[in-house]
C-alpha positions in Angstrom: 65.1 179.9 164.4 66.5 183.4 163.3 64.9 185.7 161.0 68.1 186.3 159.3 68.3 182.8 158.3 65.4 183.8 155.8 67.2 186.5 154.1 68.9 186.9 150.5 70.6 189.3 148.0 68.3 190.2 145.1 69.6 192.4 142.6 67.2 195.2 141.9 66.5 194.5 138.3 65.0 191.5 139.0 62.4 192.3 140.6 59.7 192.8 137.6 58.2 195.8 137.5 55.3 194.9 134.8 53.4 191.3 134.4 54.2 189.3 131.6 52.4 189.7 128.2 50.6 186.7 128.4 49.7 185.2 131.7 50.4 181.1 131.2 54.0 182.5 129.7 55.5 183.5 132.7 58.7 180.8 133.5 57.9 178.0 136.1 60.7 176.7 138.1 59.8 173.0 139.4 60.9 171.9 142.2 61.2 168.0 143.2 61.5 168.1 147.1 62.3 164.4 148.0 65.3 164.8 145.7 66.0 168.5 145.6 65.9 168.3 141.6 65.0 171.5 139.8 63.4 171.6 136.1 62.5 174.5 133.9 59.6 175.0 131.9 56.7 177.2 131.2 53.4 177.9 133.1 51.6 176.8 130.5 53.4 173.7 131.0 52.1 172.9 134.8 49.1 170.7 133.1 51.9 167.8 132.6 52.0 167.7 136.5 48.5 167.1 137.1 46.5 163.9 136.3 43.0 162.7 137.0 41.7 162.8 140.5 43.8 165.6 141.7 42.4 168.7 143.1 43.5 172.6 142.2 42.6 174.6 145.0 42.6 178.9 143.6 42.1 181.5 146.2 38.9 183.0 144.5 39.4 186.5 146.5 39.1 190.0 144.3 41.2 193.0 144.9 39.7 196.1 146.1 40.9 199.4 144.9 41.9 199.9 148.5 44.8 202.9 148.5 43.5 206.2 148.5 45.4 210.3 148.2 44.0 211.8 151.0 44.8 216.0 151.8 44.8 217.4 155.3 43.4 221.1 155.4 46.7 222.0 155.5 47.2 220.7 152.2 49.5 218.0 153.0 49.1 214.7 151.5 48.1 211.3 153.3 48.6 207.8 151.5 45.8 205.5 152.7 45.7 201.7 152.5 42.8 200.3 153.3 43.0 197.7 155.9 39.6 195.7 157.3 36.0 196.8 157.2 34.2 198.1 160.2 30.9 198.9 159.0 30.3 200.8 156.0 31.6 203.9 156.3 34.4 202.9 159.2 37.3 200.7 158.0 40.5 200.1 159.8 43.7 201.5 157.4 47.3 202.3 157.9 48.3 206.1 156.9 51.1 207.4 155.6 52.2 210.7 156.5 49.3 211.2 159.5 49.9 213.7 161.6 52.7 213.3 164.1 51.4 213.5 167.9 48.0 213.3 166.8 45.5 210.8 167.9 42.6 212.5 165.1 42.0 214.8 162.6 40.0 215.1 159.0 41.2 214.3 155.6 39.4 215.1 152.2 39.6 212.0 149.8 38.4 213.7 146.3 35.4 215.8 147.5 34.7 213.4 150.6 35.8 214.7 154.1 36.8 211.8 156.4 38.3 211.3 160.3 41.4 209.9 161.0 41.6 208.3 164.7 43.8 206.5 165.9 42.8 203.3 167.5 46.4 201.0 169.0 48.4 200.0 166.0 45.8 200.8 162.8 44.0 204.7 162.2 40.5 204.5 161.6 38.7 206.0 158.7 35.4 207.3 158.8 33.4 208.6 155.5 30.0 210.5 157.3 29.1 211.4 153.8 29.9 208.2 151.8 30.2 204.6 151.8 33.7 203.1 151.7 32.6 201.2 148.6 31.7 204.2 147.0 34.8 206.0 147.6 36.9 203.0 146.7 35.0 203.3 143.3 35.7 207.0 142.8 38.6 207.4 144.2 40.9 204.3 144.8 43.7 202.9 143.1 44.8 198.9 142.9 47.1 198.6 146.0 50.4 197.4 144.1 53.4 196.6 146.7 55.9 198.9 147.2 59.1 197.6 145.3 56.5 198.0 141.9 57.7 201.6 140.9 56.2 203.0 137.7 54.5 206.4 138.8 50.1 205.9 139.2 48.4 203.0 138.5 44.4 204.7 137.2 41.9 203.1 136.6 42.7 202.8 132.3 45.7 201.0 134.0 47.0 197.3 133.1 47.2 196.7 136.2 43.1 197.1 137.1 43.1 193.6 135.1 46.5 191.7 135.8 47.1 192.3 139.0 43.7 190.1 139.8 43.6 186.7 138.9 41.0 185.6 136.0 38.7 184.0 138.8 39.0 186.4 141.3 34.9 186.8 142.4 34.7 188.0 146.2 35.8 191.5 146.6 38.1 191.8 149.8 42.1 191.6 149.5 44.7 194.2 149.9 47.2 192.2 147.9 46.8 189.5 144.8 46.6 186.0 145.9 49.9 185.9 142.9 50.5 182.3 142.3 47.5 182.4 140.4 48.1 185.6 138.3 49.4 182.4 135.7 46.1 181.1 134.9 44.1 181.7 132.3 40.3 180.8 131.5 42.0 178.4 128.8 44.4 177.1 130.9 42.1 176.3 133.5 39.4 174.8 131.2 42.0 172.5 130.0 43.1 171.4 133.2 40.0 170.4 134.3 39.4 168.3 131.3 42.0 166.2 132.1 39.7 165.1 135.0 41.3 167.5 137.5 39.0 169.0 140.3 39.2 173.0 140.1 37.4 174.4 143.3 37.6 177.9 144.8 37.6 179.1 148.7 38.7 182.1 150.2 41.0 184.2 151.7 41.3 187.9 151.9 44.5 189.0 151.9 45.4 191.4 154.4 48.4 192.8 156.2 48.8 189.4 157.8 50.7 188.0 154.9 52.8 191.0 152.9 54.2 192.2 157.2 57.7 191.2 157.2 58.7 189.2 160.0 60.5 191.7 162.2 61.1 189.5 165.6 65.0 187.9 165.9 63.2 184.6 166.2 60.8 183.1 164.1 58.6 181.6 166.4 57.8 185.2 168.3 55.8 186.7 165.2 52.0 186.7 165.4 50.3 187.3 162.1 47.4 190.0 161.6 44.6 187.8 161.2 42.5 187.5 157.7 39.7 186.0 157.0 38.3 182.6 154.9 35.8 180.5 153.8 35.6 177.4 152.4 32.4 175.4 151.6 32.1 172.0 153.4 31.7 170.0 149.8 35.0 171.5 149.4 36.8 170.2 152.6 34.8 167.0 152.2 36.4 166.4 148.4 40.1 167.4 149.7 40.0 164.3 152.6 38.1 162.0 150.7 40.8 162.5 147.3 43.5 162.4 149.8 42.2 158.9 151.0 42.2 158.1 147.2 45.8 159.0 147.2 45.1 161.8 145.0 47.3 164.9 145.3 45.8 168.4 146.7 47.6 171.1 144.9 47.6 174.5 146.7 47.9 177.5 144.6 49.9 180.5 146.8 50.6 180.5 150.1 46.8 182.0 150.9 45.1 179.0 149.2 47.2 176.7 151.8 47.0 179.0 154.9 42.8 178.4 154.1 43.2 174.5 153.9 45.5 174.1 156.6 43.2 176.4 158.6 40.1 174.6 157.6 41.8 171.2 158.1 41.7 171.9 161.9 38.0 172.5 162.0 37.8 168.5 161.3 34.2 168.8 160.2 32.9 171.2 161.3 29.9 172.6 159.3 30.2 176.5 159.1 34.4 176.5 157.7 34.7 180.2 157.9 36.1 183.0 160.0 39.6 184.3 160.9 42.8 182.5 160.9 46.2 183.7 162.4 48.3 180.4 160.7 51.3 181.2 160.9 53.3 178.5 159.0 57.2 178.5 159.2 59.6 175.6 159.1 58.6 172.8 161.9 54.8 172.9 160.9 53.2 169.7 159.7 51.0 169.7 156.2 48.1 168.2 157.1 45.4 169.3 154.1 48.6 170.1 150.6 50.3 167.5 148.8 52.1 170.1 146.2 52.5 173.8 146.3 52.1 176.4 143.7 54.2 179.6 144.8 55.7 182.4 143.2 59.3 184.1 144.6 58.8 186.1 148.3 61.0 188.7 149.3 63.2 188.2 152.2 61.7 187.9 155.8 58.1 187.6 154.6 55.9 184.8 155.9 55.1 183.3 152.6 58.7 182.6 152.1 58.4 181.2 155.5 55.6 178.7 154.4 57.6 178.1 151.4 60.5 177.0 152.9 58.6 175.1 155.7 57.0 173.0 152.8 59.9 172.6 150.6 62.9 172.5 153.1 64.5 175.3 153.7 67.7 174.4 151.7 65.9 173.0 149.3 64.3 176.2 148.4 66.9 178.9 149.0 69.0 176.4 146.5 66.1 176.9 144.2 66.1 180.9 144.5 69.9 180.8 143.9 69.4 179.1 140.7 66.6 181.2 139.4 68.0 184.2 140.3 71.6 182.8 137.8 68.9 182.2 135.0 67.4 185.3 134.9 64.0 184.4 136.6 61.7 187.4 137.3 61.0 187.7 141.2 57.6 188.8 143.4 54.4 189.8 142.4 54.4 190.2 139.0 57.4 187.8 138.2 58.1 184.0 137.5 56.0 180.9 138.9 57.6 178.2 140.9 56.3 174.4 141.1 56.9 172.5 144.4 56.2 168.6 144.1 
């Protein structure tokens, strides 16, 4: 498959810029893929698709405050984003504006000197004074994409609370596991008094899944590996509801990455580690019934699981239709419902 098979046009204004005032408001498009049908509702609507039995699988993983403003002694600035720990005061990072033709050099990150190397396709940062938690507490900023342009995001921001998800609980991810920015502690407690299971696993979300796909073909991209868990009581209540015929509902692409990933250890006892899933049109659902999903920009892998999940057609139909009613598209935008 091409790449450009995957691409679209979206106008600039609709990508939203700010999350919506109240989570469970955000528009849901529902998407019916044995028939292609589209409805439109509310989030706060997705309870009428759930019933008894079913299980809601939330990527619990917590944002770290993971970019950093770094200054060469020059004086020159240098954007960090925080990549994967090392040890801790070494983690692997990507850095904008590093010095050209130079394989090291020292930053200052507030009043913390640090060492730039670089090591094959990430720098390295090393804080010999400081932990990188405790310069991520002093210093770092929530790691909003790029196409989200509205000057500093500080501490005092809005986005230190919405751009995590109300259940995020292990510190780790780059980027917000978004599908489940919707929920709310109400929302959720009312779900599972319908009789719906609500577990949590993991995934820290890493390059692996915000890279753009930049091969001609599909099938030549290897994705940066990030790392899960899931608890074995968990896996063990996914197959045995399955065998029920209840439906596993996967919310984001991360949540399903970490199922379909844990699937293949078939029962094993230790369901952790790192996975390199990369799931594109062609790939077989094993562990996901229904998928929970918001809109992915062009190219990206999620759109690629997306479309591998709800038929390729199926779902760049879909995307045409939101994007004639107005939806709001990425991060902090509209909710989409794949049945």
């Amino acid at each position: 498959m091409k790449i450009e098979e995957f691409d679209y046009h979206l106008p600039k204004e609709m990508i939203a810029q700010e999350p919506a005032q109240d989570r469970s408001a955000s528009r849901m498009l529902v998407l019916r893929r044995g028939d292609g049908t589209i409805e439109h509702r509310l989030f706060g609507d997705v309870a009428e698709y759930l019933r008894a039995g079913d299980v809601l699988v939330l990527n619990d993983t917590k944002v770290l405050p993971a970019r950093l403003k770094a200054r060469k002694p020059t004086g020159g600035a240098v954007n960090i984003l925080l990549v994967e720990p090392l040890d801790g005061s070494r983690w692997n990072c990507l850095a904008d504006g590093a010095n050209k033709g130079s394989n090291e050099f020292e930053v200052t990150v507030g009043e913390e000197k640090a060492r730039l190397v670089r090591t094959g396709q990430y720098w390295q940062i090393e804080f010999p004074g400081a932990s990188v938690d405790e310069v991520m507490a002093r210093h770092g900023k929530m790691p909003l994409p790029h196409y989200i342009k509205r000057g500093e995001n500080g501490k005092g921001s809005i986005d230190v609370e919405r751009y995590q998800t109300v259940y995020a609980k292990q510190p780790g991810s780059i980027a917000a596991p978004t599908a489940g920015l919707h929920f709310t502690d109400e929302l959720l407690a009312r779900i599972a008094g319908m009789g719906v299971h609500v577990v949590k696993i993991t995934l820290h979300i890493g390059v692996g899944t915000f890279f753009l796909v930049k091969t001609e073909n599909v099938e030549e991209h290897t994705m940066h590996r990030e790392y899960y868990t899931v608890q074995p009581e968990i896996m063990s209540l996914v197959r045995s509801s399955k065998d029920r015929g209840a439906r596993i509902f996967g919310v984001g692409t991360s949540a399903v990455r970490t199922l379909e990933s844990a699937w293949s250890a078939n029962g094993a006892k230790q369901l952790d580690g790192y996975t390199e899933l990369f799931i594109h049109p062609g790939y077989g659902f094993k562990a996901i019934d229904c998928l929970m999903t918001n809109f992915h920009l062009p190219r990206s892998t999620p759109l690629l699981l997306a479309c591998a999940f709800a038929g390729k057609a199926n779902l760049l139909r879909a995307y045409r239709e939101a994007m004639d009613r107005g939806y709001r598209f990425y991060s902090y935008g509209d909710s989409m419902l794949v049945l």
